[in-house]
TORMI-788250 format. One line per field, with one value per residue (C-alpha): residue number from 1; x, y, z. Coordinates in steps of 0.5 Angstrom, whole numbers, always signed. Layout:
N
pos NUM:...
u X:...
v Y:...
w Z:...
END
This chain:
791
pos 1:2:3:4:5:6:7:8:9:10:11:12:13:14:15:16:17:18:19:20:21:22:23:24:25:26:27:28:29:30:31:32:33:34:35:36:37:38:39:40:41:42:43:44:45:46:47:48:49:50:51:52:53:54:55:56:57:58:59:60:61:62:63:64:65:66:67:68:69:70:71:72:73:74:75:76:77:78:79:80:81:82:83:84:85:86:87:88:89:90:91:92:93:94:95:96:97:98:99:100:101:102:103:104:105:106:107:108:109:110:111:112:113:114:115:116:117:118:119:120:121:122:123:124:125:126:127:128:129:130:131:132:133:134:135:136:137:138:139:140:141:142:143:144:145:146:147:148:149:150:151:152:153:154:155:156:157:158:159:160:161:162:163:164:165:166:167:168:169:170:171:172:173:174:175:176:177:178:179:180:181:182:183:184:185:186:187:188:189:190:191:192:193:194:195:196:197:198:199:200:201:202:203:204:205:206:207:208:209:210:211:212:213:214:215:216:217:218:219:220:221:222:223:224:225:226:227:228:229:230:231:232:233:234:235:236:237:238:239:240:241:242:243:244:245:246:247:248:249:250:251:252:253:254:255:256:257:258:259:260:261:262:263:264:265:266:267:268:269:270:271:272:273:274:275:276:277:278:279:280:281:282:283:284:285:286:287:288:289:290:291:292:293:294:295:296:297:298:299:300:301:302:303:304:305:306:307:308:309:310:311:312:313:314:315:316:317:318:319:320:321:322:323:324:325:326:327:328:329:330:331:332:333:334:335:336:337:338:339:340:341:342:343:344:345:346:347:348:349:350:351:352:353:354:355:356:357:358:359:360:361:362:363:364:365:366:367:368:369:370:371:372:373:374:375:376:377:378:379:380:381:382:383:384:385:386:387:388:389:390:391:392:393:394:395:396:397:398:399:400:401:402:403:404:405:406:407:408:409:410:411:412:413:414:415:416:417:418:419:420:421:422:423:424:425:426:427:428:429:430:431:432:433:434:435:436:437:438:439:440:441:442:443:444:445:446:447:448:449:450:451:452:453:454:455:456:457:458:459:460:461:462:463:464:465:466:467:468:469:470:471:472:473:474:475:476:477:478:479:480:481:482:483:484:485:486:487:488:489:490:491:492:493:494:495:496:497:498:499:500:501:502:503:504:505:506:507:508:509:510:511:512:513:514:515:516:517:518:519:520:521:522:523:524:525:526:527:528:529:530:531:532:533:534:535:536:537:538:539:540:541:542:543:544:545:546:547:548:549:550:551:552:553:554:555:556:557:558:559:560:561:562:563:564:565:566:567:568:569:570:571:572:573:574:575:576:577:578:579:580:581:582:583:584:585:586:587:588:589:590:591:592:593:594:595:596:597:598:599:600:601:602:603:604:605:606:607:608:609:610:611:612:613:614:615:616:617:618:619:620:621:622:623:624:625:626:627:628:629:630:631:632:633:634:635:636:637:638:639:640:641:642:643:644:645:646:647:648:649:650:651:652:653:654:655:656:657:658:659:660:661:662:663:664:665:666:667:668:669:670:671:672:673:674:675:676:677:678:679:680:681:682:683:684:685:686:687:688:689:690:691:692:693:694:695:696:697:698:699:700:701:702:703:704:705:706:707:708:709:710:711:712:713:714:715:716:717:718:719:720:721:722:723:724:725:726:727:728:729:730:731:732:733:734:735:736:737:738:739:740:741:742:743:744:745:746:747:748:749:750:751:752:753:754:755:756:757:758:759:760:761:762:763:764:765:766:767:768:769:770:771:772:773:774:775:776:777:778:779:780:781:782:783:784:785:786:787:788:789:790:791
u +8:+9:+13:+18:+19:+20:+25:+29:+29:+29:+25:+20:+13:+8:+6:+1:-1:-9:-11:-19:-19:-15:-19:-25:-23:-20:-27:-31:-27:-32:-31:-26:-23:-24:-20:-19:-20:-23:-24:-29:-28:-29:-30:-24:-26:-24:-27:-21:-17:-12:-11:-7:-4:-2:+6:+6:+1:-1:-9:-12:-13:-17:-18:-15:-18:-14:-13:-12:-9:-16:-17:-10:-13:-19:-14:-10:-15:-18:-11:-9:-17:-15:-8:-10:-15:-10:-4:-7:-9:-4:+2:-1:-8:-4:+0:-6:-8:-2:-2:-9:-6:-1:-5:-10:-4:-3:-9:-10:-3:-5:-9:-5:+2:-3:-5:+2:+5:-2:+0:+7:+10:+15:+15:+10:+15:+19:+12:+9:+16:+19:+14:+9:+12:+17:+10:+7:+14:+14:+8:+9:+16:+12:+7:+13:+15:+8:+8:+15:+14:+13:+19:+23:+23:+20:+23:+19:+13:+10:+11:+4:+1:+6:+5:+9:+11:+12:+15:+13:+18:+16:+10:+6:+13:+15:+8:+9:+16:+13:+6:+8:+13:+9:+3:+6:+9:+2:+3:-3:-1:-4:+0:+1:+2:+6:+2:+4:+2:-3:-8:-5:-5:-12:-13:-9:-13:-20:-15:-15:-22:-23:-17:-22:-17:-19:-23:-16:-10:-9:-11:-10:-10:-7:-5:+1:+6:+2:-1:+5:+7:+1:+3:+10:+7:+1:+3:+0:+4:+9:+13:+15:+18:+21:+23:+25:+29:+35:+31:+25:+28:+32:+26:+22:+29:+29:+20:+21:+27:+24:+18:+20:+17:+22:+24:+27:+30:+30:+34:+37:+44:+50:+52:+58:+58:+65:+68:+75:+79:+78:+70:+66:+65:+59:+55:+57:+53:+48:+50:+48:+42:+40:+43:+41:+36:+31:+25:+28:+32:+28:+31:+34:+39:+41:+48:+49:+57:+60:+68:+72:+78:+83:+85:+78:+75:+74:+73:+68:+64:+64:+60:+56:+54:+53:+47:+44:+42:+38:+34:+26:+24:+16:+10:+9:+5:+9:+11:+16:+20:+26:+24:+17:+16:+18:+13:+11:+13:+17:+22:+23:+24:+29:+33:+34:+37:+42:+44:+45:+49:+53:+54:+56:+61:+65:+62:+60:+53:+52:+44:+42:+39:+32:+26:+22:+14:+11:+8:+8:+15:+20:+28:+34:+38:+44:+51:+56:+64:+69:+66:+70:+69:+67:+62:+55:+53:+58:+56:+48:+43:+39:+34:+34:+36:+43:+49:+56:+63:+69:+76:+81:+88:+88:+82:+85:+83:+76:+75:+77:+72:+67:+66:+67:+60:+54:+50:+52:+46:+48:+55:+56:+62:+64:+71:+71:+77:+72:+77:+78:+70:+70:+76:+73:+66:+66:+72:+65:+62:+54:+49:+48:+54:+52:+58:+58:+50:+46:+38:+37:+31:+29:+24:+30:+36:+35:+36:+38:+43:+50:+51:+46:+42:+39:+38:+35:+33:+28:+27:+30:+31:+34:+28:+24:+27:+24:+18:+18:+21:+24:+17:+20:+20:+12:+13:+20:+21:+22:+29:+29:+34:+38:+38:+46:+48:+50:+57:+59:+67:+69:+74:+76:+82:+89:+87:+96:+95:+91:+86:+84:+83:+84:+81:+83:+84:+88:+91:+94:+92:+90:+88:+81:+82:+77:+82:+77:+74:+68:+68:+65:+61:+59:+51:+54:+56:+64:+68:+71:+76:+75:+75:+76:+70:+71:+68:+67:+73:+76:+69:+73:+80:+77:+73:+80:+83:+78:+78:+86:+85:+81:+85:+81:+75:+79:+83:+81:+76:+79:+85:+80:+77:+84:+84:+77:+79:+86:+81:+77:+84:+86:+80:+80:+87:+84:+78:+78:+80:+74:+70:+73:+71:+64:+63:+66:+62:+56:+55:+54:+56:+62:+60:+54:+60:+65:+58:+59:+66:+65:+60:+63:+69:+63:+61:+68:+69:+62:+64:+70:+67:+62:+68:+69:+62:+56:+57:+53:+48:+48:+42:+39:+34:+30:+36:+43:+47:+47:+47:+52:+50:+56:+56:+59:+61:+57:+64:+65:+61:+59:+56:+53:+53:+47:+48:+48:+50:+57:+63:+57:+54:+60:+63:+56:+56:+64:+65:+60:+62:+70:+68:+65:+70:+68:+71:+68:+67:+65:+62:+60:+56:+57:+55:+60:+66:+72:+69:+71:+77:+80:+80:+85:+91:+87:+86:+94:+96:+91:+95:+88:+90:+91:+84:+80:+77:+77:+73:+71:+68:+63:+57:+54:+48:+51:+58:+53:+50:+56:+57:+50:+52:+60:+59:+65:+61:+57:+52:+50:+47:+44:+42:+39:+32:+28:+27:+35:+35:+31:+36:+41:+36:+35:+42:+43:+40:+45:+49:+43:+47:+44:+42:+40:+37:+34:+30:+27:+31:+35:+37:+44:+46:+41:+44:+38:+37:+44:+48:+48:+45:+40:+47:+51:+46:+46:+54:+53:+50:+48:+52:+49:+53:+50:+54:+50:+54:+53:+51
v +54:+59:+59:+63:+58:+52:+56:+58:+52:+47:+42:+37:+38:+31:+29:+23:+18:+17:+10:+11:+5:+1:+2:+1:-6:-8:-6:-10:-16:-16:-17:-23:-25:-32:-37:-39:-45:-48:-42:-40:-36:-41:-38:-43:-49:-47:-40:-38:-32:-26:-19:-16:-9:-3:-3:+5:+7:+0:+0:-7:-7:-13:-20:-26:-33:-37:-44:-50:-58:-59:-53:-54:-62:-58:-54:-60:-64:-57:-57:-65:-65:-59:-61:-66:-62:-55:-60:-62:-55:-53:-48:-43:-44:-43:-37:-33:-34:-32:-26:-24:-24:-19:-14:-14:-13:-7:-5:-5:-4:+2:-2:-6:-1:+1:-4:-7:-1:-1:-8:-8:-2:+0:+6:+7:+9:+3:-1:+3:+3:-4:-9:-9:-7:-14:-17:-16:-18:-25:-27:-24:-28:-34:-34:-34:-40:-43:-42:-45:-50:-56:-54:-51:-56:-63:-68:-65:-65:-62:-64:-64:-61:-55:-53:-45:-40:-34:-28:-22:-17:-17:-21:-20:-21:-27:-29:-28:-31:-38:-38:-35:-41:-46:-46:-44:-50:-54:-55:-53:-49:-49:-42:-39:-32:-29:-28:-21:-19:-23:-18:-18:-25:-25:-19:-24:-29:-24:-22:-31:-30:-23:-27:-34:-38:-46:-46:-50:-48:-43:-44:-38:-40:-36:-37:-38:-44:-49:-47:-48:-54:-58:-56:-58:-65:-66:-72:-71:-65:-66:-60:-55:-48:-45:-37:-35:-37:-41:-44:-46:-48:-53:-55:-56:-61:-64:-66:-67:-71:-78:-76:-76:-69:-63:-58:-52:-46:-38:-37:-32:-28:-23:-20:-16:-10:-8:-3:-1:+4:+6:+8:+12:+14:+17:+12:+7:+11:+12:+4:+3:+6:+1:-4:-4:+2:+0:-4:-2:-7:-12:-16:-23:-20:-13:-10:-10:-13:-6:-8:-2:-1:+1:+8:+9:+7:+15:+19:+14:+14:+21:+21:+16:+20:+26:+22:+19:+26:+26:+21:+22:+17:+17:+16:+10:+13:+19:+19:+24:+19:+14:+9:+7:+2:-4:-11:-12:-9:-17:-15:-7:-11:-16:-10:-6:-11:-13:-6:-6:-12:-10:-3:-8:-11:-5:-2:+5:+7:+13:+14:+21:+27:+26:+25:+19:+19:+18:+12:+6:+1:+6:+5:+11:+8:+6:+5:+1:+3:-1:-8:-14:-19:-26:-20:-22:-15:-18:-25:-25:-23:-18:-17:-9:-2:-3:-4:-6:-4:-6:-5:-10:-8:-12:-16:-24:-20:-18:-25:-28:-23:-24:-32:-32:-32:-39:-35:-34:-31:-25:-20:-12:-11:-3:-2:+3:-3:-7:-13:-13:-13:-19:-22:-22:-23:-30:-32:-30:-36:-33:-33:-26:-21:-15:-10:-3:-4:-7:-10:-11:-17:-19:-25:-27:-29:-33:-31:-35:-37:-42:-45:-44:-38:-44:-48:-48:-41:-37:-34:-36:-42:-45:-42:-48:-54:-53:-53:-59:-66:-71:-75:-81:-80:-82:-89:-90:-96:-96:-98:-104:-107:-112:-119:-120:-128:-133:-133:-139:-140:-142:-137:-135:-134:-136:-136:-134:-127:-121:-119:-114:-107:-101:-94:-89:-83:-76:-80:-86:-92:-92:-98:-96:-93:-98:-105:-108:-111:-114:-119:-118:-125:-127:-129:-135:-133:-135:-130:-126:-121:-116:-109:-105:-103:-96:-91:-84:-83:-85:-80:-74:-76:-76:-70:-65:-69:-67:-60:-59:-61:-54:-53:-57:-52:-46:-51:-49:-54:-56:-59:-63:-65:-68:-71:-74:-77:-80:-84:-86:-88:-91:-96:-97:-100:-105:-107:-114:-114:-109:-115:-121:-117:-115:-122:-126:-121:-121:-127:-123:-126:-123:-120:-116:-114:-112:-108:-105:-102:-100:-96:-93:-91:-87:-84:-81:-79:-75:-71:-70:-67:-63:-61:-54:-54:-54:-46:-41:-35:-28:-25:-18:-15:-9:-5:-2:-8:-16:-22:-26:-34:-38:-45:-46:-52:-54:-55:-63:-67:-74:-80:-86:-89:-95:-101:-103:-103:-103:-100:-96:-93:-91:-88:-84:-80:-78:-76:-71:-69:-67:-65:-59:-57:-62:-65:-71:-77:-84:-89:-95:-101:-104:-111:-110:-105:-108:-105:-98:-101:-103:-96:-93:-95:-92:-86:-86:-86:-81:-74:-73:-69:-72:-71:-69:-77:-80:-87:-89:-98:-101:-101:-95:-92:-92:-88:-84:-81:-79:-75:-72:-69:-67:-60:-59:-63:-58:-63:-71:-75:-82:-87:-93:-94:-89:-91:-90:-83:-80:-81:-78:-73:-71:-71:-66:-61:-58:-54:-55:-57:-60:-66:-70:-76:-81:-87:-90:-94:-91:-94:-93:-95:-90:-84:-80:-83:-84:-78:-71:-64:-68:-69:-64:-58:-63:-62:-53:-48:-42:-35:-29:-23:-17:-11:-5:+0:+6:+13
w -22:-27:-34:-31:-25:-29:-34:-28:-24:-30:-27:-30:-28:-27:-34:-31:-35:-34:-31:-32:-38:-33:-27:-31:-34:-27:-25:-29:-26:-21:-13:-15:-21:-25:-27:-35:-36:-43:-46:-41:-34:-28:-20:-16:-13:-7:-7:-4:-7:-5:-6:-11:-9:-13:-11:-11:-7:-3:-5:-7:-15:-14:-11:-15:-15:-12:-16:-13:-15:-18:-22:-24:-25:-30:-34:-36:-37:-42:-44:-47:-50:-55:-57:-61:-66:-64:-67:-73:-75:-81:-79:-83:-79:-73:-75:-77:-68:-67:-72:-70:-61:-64:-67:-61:-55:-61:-61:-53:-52:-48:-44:-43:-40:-36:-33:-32:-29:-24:-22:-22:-20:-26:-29:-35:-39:-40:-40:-46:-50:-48:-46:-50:-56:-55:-52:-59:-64:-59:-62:-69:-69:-67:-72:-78:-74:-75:-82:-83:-78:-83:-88:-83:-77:-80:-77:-70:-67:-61:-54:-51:-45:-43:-36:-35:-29:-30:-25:-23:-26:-33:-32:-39:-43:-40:-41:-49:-49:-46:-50:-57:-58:-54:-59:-65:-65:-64:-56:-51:-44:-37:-34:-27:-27:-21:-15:-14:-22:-24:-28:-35:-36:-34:-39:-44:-44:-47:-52:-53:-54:-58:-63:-63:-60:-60:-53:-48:-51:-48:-40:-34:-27:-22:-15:-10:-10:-8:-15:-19:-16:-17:-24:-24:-21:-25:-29:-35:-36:-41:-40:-35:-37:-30:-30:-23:-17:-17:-11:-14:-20:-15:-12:-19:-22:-16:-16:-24:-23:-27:-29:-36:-36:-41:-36:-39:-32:-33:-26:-23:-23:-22:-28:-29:-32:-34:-36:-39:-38:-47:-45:-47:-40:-41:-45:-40:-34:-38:-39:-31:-32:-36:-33:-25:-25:-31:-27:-20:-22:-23:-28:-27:-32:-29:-29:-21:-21:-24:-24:-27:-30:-23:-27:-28:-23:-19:-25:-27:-21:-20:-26:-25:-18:-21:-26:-20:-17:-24:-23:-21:-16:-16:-19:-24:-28:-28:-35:-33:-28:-28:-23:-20:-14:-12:-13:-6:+1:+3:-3:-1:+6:+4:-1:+5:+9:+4:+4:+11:+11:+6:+9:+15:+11:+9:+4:+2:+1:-5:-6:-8:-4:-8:-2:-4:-4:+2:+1:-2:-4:-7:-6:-8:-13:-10:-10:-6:-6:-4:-3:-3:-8:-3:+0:+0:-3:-9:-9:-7:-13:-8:-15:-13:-15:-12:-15:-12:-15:-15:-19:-24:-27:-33:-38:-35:-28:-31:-34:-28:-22:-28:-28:-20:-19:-19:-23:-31:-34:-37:-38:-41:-43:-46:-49:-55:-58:-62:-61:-54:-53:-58:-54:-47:-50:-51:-44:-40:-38:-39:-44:-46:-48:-49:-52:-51:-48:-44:-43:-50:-51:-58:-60:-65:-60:-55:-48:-42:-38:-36:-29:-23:-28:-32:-38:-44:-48:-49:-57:-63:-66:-61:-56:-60:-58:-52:-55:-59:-60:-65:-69:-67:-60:-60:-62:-58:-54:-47:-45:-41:-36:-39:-36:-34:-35:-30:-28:-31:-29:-36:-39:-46:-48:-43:-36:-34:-37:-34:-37:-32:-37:-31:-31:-37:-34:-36:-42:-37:-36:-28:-23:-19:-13:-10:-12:-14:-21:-25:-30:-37:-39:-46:-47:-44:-37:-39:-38:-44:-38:-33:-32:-26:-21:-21:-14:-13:-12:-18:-21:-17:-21:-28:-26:-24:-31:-36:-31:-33:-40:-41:-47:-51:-51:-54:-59:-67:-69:-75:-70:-66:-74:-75:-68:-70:-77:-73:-69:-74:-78:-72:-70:-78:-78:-72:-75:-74:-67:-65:-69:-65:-58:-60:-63:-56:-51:-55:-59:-66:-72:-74:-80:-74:-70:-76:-79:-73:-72:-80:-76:-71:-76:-80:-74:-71:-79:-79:-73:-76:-80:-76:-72:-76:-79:-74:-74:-70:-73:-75:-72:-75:-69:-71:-68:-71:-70:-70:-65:-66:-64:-62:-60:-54:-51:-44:-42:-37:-39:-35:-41:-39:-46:-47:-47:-53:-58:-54:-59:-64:-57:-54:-60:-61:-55:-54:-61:-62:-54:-56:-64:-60:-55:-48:-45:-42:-37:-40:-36:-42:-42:-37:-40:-45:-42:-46:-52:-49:-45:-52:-54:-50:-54:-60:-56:-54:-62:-64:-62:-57:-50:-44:-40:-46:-45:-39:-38:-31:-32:-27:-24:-30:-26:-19:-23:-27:-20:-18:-24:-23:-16:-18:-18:-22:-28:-32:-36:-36:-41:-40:-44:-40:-37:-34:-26:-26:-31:-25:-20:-24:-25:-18:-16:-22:-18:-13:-19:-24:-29:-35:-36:-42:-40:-47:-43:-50:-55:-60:-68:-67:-74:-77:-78:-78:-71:-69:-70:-72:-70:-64:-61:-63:-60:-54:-53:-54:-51:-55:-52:-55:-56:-58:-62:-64:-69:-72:-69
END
């Protein structure tokens, strides 16, 4: 084509990146890959192996090795033999392994985008300028995190042996957002890349060796889901970090359910892009570009629910329609192009019967009149107009270039089409008005909110999701519990079942007056479903009263009571700090009371049990004060703009306190629990329940509104089931031994809602150990909002 030509027609000519670096690196793999294990390269045991293709042209790249349970076996065992001398290195040590791995993924970062875009298929362009770039901040982030790591997070320590898999749609990026914190934090890992996307890892693990990594912190075996599950299920595992499906991340809560194993889950999503009729227009199709065609679509996180505001809604998608034109379908490495490949052609096949479906279904396809290349998986980008919300094309994640619209009148609607989804990962929201963006942001019920943008990642702000999207989060700060532990987990006791007295028939008290304590549910007093009762011993066997023997029905009752008490999360907290401090005044002023109770079912001394109640006063008023004080963070990403890190509650959630001690244990838990906006579901010591009972008319004469507490007595770890399977219940804590935690566990999995199950002895009266931040983050959830500004 001549000068004139591209002058009159304007249009890009092919600017290909060279693969000869690439492709002479996958060469010198050899006829098949290894796996790295130990710091060396070890063939498969079983001598199996699969192809790896490229997604652009469907040629064999290379052949992978395939690991099996005993090169898993191997890896760990490489792993556990490192982390102990890895550990006992100084944060500084670790840092400069850190810093050194980052300064190679820069200095190899060519090699690197290209290889990933030979790999996966994505343009060569987003590879270079996106993913290498936060790849090396990740491990950068990370290596100030090893340095500060005995300042910053002294009371915790690494958890062990963590074992990671990653996908296949950002493979060397979701490689660093698991490795970096992992061994910053002095913890060992065995990684499983993606099936389809294994080469950069493999590429990764030479940078661990030029770096000097200790031989076994780092340990690469690739394979297929067989691989991976004799990860999940290797007992000297110590952690499992999941990013993928919601389906496999309901398989692996369910195998590791009991195990004792940390779990954290980056799954899948639905995400709303909305658009208000105040846009920019303009900026917000650039906007969806970003968001559902950046990596074909891809992302976990991409923007494929548009919902515009009705009066916009025409003018808006014929612009967007004209931008579709303008993309470039083709050869990845054509730094000229838009959109490259998709990852394999099973996925290619499953986009396109969604499509199908949702054309099925009655909506509208819009993709451009752009030919795609003749071979390899490539898809238009696509629009679908006009589909219901119930739709699947709306609901089911199709993890491809396809996005589905649909119209809102009023923000209220927005919010309310917004959260109709399982999923709660991610949300863009544009509005020229700063204050409607902010008053929409924060009603989402996701984990990510970008204002007037989209697709922004950085190391410093955490990422992950609500609901069925996951838990736990990936980068900052809070990216870092995952990765650690309380230092006095190491010598913690397991909790034991404790030996219930014989039933004696004795009676304290008068025998003419029920003393049969009901239910408290929705602020009242209610007798259970079930008609039944249980009695409370002394350590004697007398019986001290009876408490009601509550079922799953009354579980459900509790459940829609805490539901309709949603108010409580919107409430300020300094109202819930002034409730907090009524209660503490209210079980003041019947102090001795509580004392004599604890006394007459325990045994204590008086002295022991008033000791106690003091304590339990103390405790209401810290969280009094915690209420208005356990803030979020301003984050400053190396963009023009801030993060800003909001504590949010987890919503409803299910408690089953410990055993003992009874009153401290119980108010331990429902305080930091409603101080952070929850409503929540007690089930108390079952031994001991009357401690909770009493507490009804404490909370009656204490201004707390009906349903924000509810109390459900009985048999604590049947009840605790319950509320594990209830899919309106968005998180469960449990107290109590671990055979019984691995059922509330397992039955968990349905809504994957988040679990947080302590099964080793706790000194309650201590309040280094007994109250504070530990219970306060396990009562949140971090919603990062992001609001560029400036030109």
């Amino acid at each position: 084509m001549s000068i004139a030509e591209i002058l009159e027609t304007m249009e890009y000519g092919p600017a290909p990146e060279s693969d000869k670096e690439a492709r002479d690196w996958i060469r010198s793999l050899g006829a098949e890959t290894k796996l790295f294990i130990g710091g060396a390269w070890r063939k498969a045991k079983s001598g199996a192996s699969f192809e790896t293709t490229a997604p652009a042209t469907g040629e064999v790249l290379a052949k992978i090795a395939h690991g099996g349970a005993a090169d898993v076996d191997a890896a760990v065992k490489a792993a556990a033999k490192a982390g102990p001398a890895w550990k006992a290195l100084s944060g500084h040590q670790r840092a400069r392994y850190l810093y050194a791995l980052a300064r190679l993924i820069q200095r190899h970062s060519r090699l690197f985008a290209v290889v990933e875009t030979l790999d996966n298929g994505k343009p060569i362009r987003e590879s270079r300028d996106i993913d290498i770039p936060l790849v090396a901040r990740h491990f950068y982030h990370h290596a100030g995190w090893a340095q500060l790591m005995d300042s910053e997070l002294a009371d915790r320590e690494p958890i062990g042996v963590c074992g990671q898999i990653i996908p296949w749609n950002f493979p060397l990026l979701m490689l660093a957002w698991k490795v970096a914190p992992a061994i910053a934090l002095g913890n060992t890992v065995v990684l499983k890349p993606a099936e389809y996307t294994s080469l950069t890892a493999l590429l990764f693990a030479e940078m661990c060796q030029k770096a000097g990594l200790p031989d076994g912190v780092v340990n690469i075996v690739t394979g297929d889901g067989a691989t991976g599950e004799a990860i999940v299920r290797h007992p000297e595992i110590d952690k499992i970090a999941f990013t993928g499906s919601t389906e496999v991340g309901r398989i692996i809560r369910e195998a590791t359910a009991g195990s004792g194993k940390s779990l954290t889950l980056e799954l899948g999503g639905k995400s709303p892009f909305i658009v208000f009729e105040d846009a920019d227009l303009d900026a917000a199709v650039e906007g969806v570009v970003d968001a559902i065609w950046f990596n074909q679509g891809q992302v976990c996180c991409a923007g494929s629910r548009l919902l515009v505001q009705e009066g916009i809604h025409d003018r808006f998608v014929a612009k967007l329609l004209a931008r579709m034109e303008k993309l470039r379908v083709g050869n990845p490495l054509d730094k000229a192009i838009d959109m490259g490949a998709i990852v394999h052609p099973v996925q290619l096949q499953r986009i396109r019967e969604l499509v199908d479906l949702g054309i099925e279904e009655g909506a509208t396809l819009h993709q451009p009149a752009a030919r795609l290349p003749e071979k390899g998986c490539f898809y238009p980008p696509t629009l679908l107009t006009g589909a219901h919300p119930a739709s699947t094309v709306a609901r089911v994640e199709i993890f491809g270039p396809v996005a589905v619209a649909t119209t809102f009148r009023t923000p209220a609607e927005a919010v309310e089409l917004a959260n109709n989804t399982e999923y709660g990962l991610a949300a863009s929201v544009w509005s020229e008005t700063l204050s409607l963006a902010l008053d929409i942001a924060p009603k989402l019920k996701c984990g990510v909110v970008w204002v007037n943008g989209t697709n922004m990642f950085d190391a410093g702000v955490g990422f992950g999701g609500y609901k069925e999207s996951g838990f736990g989060r990936e980068g900052g700060r809070e990216g870092l519990a995952a990765y650690s532990r309380p230092k006095r987990m190491a010598k913690a006791v397991p909790l034991r079942p404790e030996p219930q007295p014989a039933l004696t028939g004795d009676a304290i008290g008068s025998a003419a007056v029920d003393r049969t304590a009901k239910l408290y549910i929705g602020g009242k007093q209610a007798r259970p479903d079930g008609g039944y009762s249980r009695p409370v011993l002394t350590p004697a066997g007398a019986v001290v009263g009876e408490v009601g023997e509550g079922n799953r029905k009354d579980i459900r009752n509790a459940v829609e009571a805490a539901r309709k008490a949603a108010g409580w999360s919107g409430a300020s907290e300094h109202n819930r700090a002034q409730i907090l401090y009524y209660i503490a005044e209210n079980l003041d002023a019947r102090a001795s009371e509580f004392a004599e109770r604890l006394s007459a079912m325990t045994g204590k001394r008086k002295q022991d049990s008033a000791r106690e109640v003091a304590a339990s006063v103390s405790r209401l008023f810290s969280y009094g004060a915690w209420a208005d004080k356990f803030e979020g963070a301003v984050h400053r990403p190396p963009i023009r703009g801030v993060a800003l890190a909001m504590n949010e509650p987890v919503g409803i959630l299910g408690i089953a306190c410990p055993e003992s001690p009874s009153l401290l244990g119980f108010v331990s838990t429902f305080a930091p629990a409603i101080a952070t906006g929850n409503r929540v579901v007690v089930i108390p010591s079952a031994r001991y329940a009357l401690a909770a009972t009493d507490f009804y008319q404490v909370f009656e004469t204490s201004d707390l509104p009906d349903g924000v507490v509810n109390i459900v007595t009985g048999d604590r770890d049947a009840l605790a089931a319950e509320l594990a399977k209830h899919e309106e219940v968005d998180g469960v804590w449990y107290f109590g031994p671990a055979e019984a935690a691995g059922r509330v566990e397992k039955a968990s999995a349905g809504n994957l809602k988040q679990v947080w199950a302590e099964t080793v002895e706790r000194d309650w009266f201590n309040p280094a150990a007994g109250e504070g931040r530990e219970f306060l983050a396990r009562a949140t959830q971090v919603k990062n909002i992001w609001i560029p500004y400036g030109e």
